[in-house]
C-alpha positions in Angstrom: 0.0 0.0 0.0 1.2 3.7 -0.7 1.4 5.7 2.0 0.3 9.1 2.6 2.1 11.9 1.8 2.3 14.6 4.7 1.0 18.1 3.7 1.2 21.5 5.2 -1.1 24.2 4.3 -2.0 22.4 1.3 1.3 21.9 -0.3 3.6 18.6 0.3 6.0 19.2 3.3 8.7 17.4 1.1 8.4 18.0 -2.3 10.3 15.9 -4.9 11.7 17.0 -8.7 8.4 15.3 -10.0 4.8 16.8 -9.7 2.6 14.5 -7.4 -1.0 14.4 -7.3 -0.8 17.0 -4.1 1.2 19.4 -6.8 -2.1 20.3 -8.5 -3.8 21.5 -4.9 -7.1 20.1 -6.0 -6.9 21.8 -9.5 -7.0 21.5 -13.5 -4.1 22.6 -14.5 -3.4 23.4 -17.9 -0.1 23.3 -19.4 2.0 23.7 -22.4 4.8 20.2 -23.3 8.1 21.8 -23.4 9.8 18.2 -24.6 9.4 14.2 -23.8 12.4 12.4 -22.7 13.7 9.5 -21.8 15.4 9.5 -18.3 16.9 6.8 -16.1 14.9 6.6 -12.9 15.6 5.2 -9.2 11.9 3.2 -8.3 12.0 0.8 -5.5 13.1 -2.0 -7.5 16.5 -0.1 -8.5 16.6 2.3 -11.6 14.4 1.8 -14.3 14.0 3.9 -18.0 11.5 5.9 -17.7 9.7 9.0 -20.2 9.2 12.2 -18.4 7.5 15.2 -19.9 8.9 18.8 -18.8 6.5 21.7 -19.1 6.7 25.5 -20.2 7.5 27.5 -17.3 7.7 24.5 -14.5 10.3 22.6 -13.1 9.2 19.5 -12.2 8.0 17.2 -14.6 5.5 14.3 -14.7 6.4 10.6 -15.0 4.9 9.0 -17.6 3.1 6.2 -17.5 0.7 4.3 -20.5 -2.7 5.4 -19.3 -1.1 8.8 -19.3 0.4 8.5 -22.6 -2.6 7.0 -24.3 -4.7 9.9 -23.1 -1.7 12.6 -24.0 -2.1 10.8 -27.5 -6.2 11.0 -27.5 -6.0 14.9 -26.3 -3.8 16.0 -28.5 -4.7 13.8 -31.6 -1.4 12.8 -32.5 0.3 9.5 -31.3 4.5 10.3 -31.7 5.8 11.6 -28.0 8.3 13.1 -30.2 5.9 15.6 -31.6 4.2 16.5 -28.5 6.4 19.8 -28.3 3.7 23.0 -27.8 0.9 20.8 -27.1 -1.7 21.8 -24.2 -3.2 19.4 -22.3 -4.7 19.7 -18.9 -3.7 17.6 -15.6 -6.0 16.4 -13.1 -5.7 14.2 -9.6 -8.1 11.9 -9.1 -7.9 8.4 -7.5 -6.8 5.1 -9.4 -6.4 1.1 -8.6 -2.5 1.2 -8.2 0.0 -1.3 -6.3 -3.3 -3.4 -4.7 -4.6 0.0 -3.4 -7.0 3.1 -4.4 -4.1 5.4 -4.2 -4.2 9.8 -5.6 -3.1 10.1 -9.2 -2.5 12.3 -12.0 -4.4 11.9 -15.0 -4.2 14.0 -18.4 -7.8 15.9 -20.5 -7.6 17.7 -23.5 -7.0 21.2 -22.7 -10.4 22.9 -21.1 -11.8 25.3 -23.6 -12.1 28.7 -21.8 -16.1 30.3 -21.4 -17.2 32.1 -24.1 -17.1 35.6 -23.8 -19.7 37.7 -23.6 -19.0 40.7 -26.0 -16.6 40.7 -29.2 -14.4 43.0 -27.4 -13.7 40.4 -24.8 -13.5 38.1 -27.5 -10.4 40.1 -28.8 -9.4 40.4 -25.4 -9.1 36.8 -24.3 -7.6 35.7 -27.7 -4.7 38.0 -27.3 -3.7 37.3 -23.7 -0.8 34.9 -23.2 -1.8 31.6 -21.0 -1.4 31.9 -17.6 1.5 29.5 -17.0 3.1 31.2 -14.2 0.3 31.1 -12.1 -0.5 27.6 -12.2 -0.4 25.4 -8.6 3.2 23.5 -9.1 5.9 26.6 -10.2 8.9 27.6 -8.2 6.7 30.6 -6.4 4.4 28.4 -4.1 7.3 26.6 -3.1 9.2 29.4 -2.1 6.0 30.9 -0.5 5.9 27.3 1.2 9.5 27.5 2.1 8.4 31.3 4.2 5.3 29.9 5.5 7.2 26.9 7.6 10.2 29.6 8.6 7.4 31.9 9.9 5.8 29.2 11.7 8.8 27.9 13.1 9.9 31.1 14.5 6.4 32.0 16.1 7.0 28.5 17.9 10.4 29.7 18.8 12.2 27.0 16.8 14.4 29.2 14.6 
C-alpha cells in the first residue's frame, strides 16, 4: 500500500523534482509540453528507464506512464511523443487502482476550452492574452512561498 504523503497548508511538506497528485492543490491545471524524454529513474526495485514530460515555465515534470500516454495521444490527436512539443493538455488528480490500493493520481484531458465571452471585445481580449502559465499550482513561487510559511511558523513557535 502507498502511504500518505504529509502536507502542510495544502502543499507537500517534502516536495520531490516530479509533480505529485498534491502538486495540482485540488486543481486543473493546464499546461503547455516543453519536450518528452527519456530518463533513467531510481523506483524501488532499483533504476528503471522511464519517459518524463517537462513543461513551459515549470520545473518539475510528470512521469509518464501508459494510461497517461494513451490519453496525451487521444487529447492531442497525434500518437508520436516526439511531436508533442507546444501541445496543451490539462492535468488532473483523481484516484486510481495502483500497487493493490486506491491510491491519488494524475491523469491528463484535452485542454479545457475557456467560457465564451460575452462581448466581441472580450473576444479580442481573451484571444490576445498569453496563458497563464506562471500562475499555475506547481511553479517555483508556491514553493518558495511554502518554504516562508514553515520559517514563519517555526519562529512563532520559537524553533528558529
Amino acid at each position: 500500500m502507498t502511504e500518505p504523503r504529509p502536507t502542510f497548508g495544502g502543499q507537500l511538506m517534502f516536495p520531490t523534482e516530479f509533480i505529485a497528485c498534491e502538486d495540482l492543490c485540488g486543481k486543473d491545471v493546464t499546461v503547455t509540453i516543453e519536450a518528452v524524454r527519456s530518463e533513467q529513474l531510481r523506483t524501488t526495485e532499483g533504476t528503471e528507464q522511464k519517459y518524463t514530460i517537462r513543461f513551459v515555465g515549470k520545473t518539475k515534470r510528470l512521469v509518464l506512464n501508459k494510461t497517461n500516454a494513451k490519453l496525451i495521444a487521444t487529447a492531442t490527436g497525434i500518437a508520436a511523443a516526439d511531436k508533442w512539443k507546444g501541445q496543451r493538455i490539462t492535468l488532473y488528480g483523481t484516484q486510481c487502482a495502483a500497487f493493490g490500493a486506491t491510491v491519488p493520481c494524475i491523469r491528463v484531458r484535452e485542454r479545457t476550452a475557456a467560457a465564451p465571452a460575452k462581448t466581441p471585445q472580450q473576444a479580442a481580449t481573451a484571444a490576445q492574452a498569453p496563458p497563464a502559465e506562471h500562475d499555475q499550482p506547481f511553479d517555483d513561487s508556491d514553493a518558495a512561498a511554502f518554504e516562508k510559511a514553515q520559517a514563519e511558523a517555526r519562529e512563532a513557535d520559537g524553533q528558529a
